[in-house]
N, C-alpha and C positions, 0 to 999 in steps of 0.2 A: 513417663507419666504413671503415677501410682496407681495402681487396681484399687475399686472402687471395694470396698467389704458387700458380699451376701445379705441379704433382710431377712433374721429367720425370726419366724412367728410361730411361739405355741400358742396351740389351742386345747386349752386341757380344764378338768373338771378344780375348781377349789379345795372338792374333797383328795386332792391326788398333787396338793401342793407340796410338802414335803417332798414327793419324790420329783417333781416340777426341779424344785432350788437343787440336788442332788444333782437330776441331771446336768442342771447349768453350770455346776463347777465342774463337774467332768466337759464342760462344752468352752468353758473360760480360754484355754490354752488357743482357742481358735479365733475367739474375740481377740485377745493379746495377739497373737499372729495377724489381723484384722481381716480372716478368711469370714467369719461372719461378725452382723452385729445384732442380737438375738432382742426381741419385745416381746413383752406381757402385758396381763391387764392393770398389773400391779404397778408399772410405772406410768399410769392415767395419775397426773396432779390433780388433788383438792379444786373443784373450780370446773374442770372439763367435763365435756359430754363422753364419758364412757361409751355408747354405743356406738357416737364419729370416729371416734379416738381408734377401737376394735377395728370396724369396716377400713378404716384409712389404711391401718399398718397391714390388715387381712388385703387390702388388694396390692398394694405397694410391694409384697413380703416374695421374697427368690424362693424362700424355702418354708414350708409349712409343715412344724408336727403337729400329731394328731397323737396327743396322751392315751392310749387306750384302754379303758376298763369299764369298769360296771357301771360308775358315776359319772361317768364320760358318755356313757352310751342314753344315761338315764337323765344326761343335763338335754333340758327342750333347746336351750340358746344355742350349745355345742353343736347338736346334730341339724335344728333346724336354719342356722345362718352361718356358721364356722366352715362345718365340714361339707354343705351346700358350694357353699362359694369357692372352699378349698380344689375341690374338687372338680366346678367348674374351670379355673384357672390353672388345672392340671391340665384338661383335655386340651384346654385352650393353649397349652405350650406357653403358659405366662409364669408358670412357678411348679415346684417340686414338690407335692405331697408325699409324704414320707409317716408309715404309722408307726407309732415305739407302743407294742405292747406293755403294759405299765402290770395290770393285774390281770388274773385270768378272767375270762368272761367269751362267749359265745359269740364271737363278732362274724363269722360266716355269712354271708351272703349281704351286707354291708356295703354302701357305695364304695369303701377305699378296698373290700375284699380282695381286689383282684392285683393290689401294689404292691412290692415288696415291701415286706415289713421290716423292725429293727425291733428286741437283736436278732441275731441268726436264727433261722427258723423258724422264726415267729415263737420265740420261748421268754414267756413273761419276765420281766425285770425281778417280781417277786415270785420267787420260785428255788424249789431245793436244789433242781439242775446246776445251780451256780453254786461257785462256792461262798461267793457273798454278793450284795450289788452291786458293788466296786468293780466286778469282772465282767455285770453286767451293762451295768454303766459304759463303762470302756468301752464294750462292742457296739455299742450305742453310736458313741463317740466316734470310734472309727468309719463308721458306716457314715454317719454325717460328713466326717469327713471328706471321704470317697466322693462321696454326694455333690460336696460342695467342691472339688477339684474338679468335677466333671462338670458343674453348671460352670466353672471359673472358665475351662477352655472352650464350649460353650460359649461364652460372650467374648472372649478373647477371639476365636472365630470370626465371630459376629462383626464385632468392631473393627477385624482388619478387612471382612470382606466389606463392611461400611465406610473402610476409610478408601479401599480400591476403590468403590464404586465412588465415593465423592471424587477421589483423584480421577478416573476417568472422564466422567462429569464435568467437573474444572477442566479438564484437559479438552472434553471436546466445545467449553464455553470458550475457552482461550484458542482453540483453530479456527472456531465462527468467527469470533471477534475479529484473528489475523485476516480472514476473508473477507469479512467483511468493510474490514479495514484498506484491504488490497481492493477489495471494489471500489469504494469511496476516495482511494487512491488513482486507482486506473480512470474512474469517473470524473475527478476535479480534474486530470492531465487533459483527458478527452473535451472536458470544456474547456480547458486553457484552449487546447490547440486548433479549437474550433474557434477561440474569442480572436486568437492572434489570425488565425484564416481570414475572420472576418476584417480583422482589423487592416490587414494584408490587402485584399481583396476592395475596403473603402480608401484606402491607400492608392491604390495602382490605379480605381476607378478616377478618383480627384485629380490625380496626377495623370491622367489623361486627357479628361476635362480639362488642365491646365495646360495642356501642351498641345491641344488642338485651341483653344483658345488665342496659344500664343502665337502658333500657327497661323492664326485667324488672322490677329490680329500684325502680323509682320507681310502676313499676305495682301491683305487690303492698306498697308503702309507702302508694300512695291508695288501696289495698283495706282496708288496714287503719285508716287513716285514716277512710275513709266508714266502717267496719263502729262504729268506736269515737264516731262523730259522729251515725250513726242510731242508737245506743244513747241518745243523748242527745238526740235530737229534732231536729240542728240538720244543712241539709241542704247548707250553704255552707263546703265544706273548704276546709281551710288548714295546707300542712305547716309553714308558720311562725308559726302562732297568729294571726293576721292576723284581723280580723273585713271583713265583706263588707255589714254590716248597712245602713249609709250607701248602698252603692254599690247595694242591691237598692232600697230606698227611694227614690231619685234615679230611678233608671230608671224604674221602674213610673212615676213621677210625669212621667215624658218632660222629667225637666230636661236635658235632654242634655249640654250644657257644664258645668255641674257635674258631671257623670256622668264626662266625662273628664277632667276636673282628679280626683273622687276617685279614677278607674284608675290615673293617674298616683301618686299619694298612696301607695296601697297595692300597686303594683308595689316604687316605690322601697322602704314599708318590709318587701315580702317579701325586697327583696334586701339590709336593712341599707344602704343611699342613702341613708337620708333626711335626713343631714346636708349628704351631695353634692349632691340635689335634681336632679340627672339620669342617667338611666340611658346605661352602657355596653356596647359591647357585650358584654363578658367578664359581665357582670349577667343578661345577656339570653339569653346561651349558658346559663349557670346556675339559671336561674330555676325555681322550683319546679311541677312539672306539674300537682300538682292545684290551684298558687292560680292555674293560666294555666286548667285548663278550667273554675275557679269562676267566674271573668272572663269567658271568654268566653260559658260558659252563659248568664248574666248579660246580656250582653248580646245574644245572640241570641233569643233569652224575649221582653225586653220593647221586643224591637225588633219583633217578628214575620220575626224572617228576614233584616231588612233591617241591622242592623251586628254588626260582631262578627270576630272575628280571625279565626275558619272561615269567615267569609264572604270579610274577606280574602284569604286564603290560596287558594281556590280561584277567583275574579279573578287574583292574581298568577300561578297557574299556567295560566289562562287563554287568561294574553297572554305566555304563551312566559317568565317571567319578568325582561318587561322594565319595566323603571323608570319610562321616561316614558308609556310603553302604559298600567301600569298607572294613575302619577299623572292619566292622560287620564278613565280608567274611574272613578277611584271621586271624580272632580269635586276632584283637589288640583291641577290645572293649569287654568290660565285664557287667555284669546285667541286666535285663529285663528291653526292651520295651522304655520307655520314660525316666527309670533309667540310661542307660548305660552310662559307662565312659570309659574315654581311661588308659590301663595296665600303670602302672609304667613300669620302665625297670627290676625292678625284679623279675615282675612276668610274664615275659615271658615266654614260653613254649620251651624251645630245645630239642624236640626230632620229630619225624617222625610220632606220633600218634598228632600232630597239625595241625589247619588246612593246608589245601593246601595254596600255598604263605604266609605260616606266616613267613616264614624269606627266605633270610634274611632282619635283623631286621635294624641295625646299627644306634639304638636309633631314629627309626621315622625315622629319615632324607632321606632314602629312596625315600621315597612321593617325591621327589624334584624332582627325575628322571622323575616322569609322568608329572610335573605341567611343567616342563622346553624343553618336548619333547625330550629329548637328547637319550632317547632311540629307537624313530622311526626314529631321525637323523644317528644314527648308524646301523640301519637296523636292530634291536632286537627284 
């Protein structure tokens, strides 16, 4: 980006124009370079307020001469609003007063007294010291120069500690923003996972409510069930008509393998399977509560304790409901330690000297009861 030109303002007496326009061509080479871009009164258009026009460029202005001489010191407008103001906006670090002795005169003790002057040593422009004004000029020139390279780095300074300071600035709106952004992040997560909590939580509640409901209602189905079965003497319910009579017969008789071939039989036909000839698990989620505690009564009766799906069922919750824990406990796993494998179906064990819950068996599929809860649904 280009550097912006210096504002330099003379302020100098009309009678000291002549040497005014001198200086200014000795000061051209600097306008061309566009180190400054110099105003007078002289460029006020036909039509403007002269006095706006002064004050404007007078506060606006980087660099301010102050033409000095007799008729400079004796103009009222020069000394009492030019070199006032100049002066002030010296102190104030807004612009460069700079005096160019023009003619000799008494200027000692003078608000700018104490500034250096131009040219060198404060030796008048007109003067025999020189060898002409042209040398004077120069030094002139030069010195403005100076001047105006050093206000240039100066605002070069300025502007880069002004551009650090906006970049830091930016930089620390752009880390608030990410924060703030990461809060409004971590805060929309924290209500999600508080919306899906809750939604979890009316989930699990309804879904309780529906299951002691169903409860409710399969309970008060085998209340009336049994009440309509002990009216008739027979004491093996069945909400699907199912007879039990075989499977009570078998057992008392400790056939035990037949015993679970007929559990199987009459599982299948409480669930309408018995053309599929095995049970899944959607059968087994479903299956009817009072022909499971016919069953299992059944089998815990004439087992003495020793089989039966509550016997099961409280083994599996034993061993933390694990699978091979279990198949270890009720003897459906075989061989030592990190060998063991799970029995075929024919070398299962039917008799009473097996472990506790090994049957019944009903090929594995049993396990379905615990994974599907159907047995704590029906209060077993």
């Amino acid at each position: 980006m280009p550097e912006v030109s210096l504002q330099l303002f003379f302020s100098y007496s009309h009678k000291d124009e002549a040497l005014r326009d001198e200086l200014a061509k000795h000061l051209a080479i600097l306008e061309w370079q566009s180190v400054i871009s110099s105003w007078c009164d002289r460029k006020i258009l036909p039509g403007e307020e002269w006095d706006y026009q002064i004050n404007d460029n007078l506060n606006t202005a980087d660099i301010i001469l102050l033409l000095i001489s007799s008729d400079f010191l004796f103009s009222k407008y020069c000394w009492d609003v030019e070199v006032k103001k100049a002066i002030e906006r010296h102190h104030a670090g807004e612009a460069c007063v700079i005096p160019v002795i023009l003619r000799s005169v008494d200027w000692s003790g003078a608000p700018f007294a104490k500034l250096q002057a131009l040219p060198k040593n404060a030796e008048p422009v007109v003067s025999r010291n020189w060898h002409n004004q042209d040398e004077a000029f120069t030094d002139v020139a030069k010195g403005i120069r100076a001047a105006a390279e050093k206000l240039r780095d100066k605002r070069r300074q300025k502007q880069e500690a002004e551009s650090l300071q906006l970049w830091e600035q930016e930089e620390e709106t752009r880390k608030l923003q990410q924060q703030q952004q990461e809060r409004l992040r971590l805060q929309k997560k924290r209500e999600e996972a508080d919306r899906l909590q809750r939604q979890e939580a009316e989930r699990l509640q309804k879904q309780e409510e529906a299951d002691r409901l169903q409860r409710q209602r399969e309970q008060e189905k085998a209340d009336k069930l049994q009440l309509e079965q002990q009216s008739t003497g027979n004491d093996l319910l069945s909400e699907k008509g199912v007879g039990y009579t075989r499977l009570r017969d078998l057992l008392k008789a400790g056939n035990w393998k037949e015993a679970d071939q007929e559990t199987l039989a009459v599982m299948l036909k409480a669930t309408g399977r018995e053309q599929k000839g095995w049970l899944n698990s959607e059968s087994i989620e479903n299956f009817p509560c009072p022909d499971l505690r016919t069953i299992d009564q059944l089998w815990v009766k004439y087992s003495d304790g020793h089989f039966g799906f509550s016997v099961q069922k409280r083994i599996w919750e034993n061993v933390g409901k694990d699978y091979e824990k279990f198949g270890d406990r009720v003897g459906w796993r075989k061989g030592m330690f990190f060998n063991k494998e799970w029995l075929e179906d024919s070398d299962v064990t039917f008799t009473k000297n097996s472990p506790q819950g090994h049957l019944p068996y009903l090929e594995r599929k049993v396990i379905f009861l615990f994974y599907s809860g159907r047995l704590v649904n029906c209060n077993i």
